[in-house]
C-alpha positions in Angstrom: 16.2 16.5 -5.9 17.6 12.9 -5.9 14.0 11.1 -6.6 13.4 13.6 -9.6 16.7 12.8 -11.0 15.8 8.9 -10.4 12.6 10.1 -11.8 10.3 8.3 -9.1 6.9 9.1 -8.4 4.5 6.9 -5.7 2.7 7.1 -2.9 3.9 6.9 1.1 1.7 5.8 3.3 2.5 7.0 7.1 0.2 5.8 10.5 0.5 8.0 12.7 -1.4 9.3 16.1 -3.4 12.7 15.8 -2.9 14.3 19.0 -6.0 16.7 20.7 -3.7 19.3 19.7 -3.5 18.5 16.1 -0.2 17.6 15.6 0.9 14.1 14.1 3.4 12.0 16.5 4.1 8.8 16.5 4.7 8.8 12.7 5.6 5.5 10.7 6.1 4.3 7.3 3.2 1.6 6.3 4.2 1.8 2.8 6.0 2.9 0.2 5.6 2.6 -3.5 6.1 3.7 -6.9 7.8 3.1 -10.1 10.5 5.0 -12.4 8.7 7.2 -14.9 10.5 6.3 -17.3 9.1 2.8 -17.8 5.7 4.0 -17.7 6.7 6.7 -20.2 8.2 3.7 -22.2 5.3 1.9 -22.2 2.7 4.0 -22.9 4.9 5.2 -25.8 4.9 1.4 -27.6 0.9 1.5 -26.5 -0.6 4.6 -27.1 -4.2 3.1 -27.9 -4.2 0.7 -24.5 -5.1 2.7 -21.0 -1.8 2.8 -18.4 -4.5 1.0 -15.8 -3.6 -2.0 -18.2 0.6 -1.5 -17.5 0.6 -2.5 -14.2 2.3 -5.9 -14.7 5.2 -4.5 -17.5 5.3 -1.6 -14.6 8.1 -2.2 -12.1 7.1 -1.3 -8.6 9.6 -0.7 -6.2 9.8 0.9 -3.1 10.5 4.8 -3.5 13.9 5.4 -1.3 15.6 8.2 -2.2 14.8 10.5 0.6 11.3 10.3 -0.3 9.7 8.0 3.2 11.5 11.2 4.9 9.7 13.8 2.7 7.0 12.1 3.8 7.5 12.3 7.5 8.7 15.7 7.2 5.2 17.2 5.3 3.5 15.4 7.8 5.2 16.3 10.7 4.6 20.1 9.7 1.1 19.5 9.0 -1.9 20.2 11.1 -4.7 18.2 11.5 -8.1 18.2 13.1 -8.4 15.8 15.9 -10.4 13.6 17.2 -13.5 15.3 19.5 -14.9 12.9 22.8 -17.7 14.9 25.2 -16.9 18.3 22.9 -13.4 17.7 24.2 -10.5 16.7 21.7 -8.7 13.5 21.9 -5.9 11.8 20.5 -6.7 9.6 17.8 -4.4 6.7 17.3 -3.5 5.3 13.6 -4.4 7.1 11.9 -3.7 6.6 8.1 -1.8 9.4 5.8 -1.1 8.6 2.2 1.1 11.2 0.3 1.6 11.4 -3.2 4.6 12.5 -5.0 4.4 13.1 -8.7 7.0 14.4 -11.1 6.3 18.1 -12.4 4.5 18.2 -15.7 7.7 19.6 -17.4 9.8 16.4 -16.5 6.9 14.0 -17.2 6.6 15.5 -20.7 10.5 15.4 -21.5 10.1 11.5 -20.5 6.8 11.1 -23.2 8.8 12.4 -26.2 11.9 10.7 -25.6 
């Protein structure tokens, strides 16, 4: 997909209503971060004896684009969740908030470590 090619991985984080029949509406984008791999792979290839927490300022963090927000909205659109339960009844629950991860597979994360 686009965001592998750009190599992005981050986090989206969605609000969105439960409703009391488990289904998310009312879906927004909080926030939406993450950084090109290949920086991070860059760095932690001139510091292999430092941890990556210390990167974060050589890091650049960026918002993810690249079809990714949609993704997002999309995985949690076809998701189910449990909702909220008033008098043994359930309710809507009202932002409610969703973070999903997206990470780069292991086999594109390692090509990016021995370059």
């Amino acid at each position: 997909s686009e965001a592998i090619d750009a190599r992005l991985e981050g986090i989206v984080t969605l609000v969105i209503t439960v409703g009391a029949d488990g289904k998310a509406h009312d879906i927004r984008v909080k926030d939406s971060r993450g950084q090109h791999f290949e920086f991070a792979a860059s760095w932690i290839r001139r510091n292999p004896d430092r941890p990556f927490s210390e990167a974060a300022e050589d890091v650049k963090v960026q918002p993810l684009g690249h079809g990714l927000e949609e993704a997002a909205i999309q995985c949690v659109r076809d998701s189910s969740f449990n909702p909220g339960v008033q008098d043994g009844q359930p309710v809507e629950t009202q932002d409610f908030e969703v973070k999903v991860k997206f990470r780069l597979p292991d086999e594109v994360r390692a090509l990016e470590l021995r370059k």
